[in-house]
N, C-alpha and C positions, 0 to 999 in steps of 0.2 A: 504494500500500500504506500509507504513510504518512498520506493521508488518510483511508483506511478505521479505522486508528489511530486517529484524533483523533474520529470521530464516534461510536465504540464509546465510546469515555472520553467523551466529552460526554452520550452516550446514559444511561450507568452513574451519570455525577456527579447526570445531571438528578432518574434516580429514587430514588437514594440522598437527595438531599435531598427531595425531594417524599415522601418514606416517612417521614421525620425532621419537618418542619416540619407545626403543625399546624395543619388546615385550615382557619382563622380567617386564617392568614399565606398565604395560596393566593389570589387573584385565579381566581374561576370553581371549578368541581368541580375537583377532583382525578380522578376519572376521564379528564375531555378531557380533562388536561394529558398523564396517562398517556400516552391514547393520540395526542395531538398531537405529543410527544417522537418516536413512532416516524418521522417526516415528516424524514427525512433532506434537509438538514443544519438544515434551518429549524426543527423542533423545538424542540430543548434550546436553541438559543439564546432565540428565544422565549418559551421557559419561562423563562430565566434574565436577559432581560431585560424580558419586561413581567407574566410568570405570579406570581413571590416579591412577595410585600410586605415591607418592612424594619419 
């Protein structure tokens, strides 16, 4: 249960910021990210370690 927890918040955080950051700071469409995030649990991590540019 707990981890079902943690991938909902990761799933949420990912596209909360992917909606916020603009897509110039995005590595790739923003669409695949979208829909890569659903790729439980390797999504949002992905997104949030190789998807963000700083």
């Amino acid at each position: 249960m707990a981890a079902g927890a943690v991938e909902i918040a990761l799933t949420l955080a990912a596209w909360r910021d992917m909606s916020s950051r603009p897509a110039s700071r995005v590595r790739g469409p923003k669409r695949v990210w979208a829909l890569a995030v659903l790729v439980q649990p390797v999504g949002p991590l992905a997104y949030f370690a190789l998807g963000r540019q700083k």
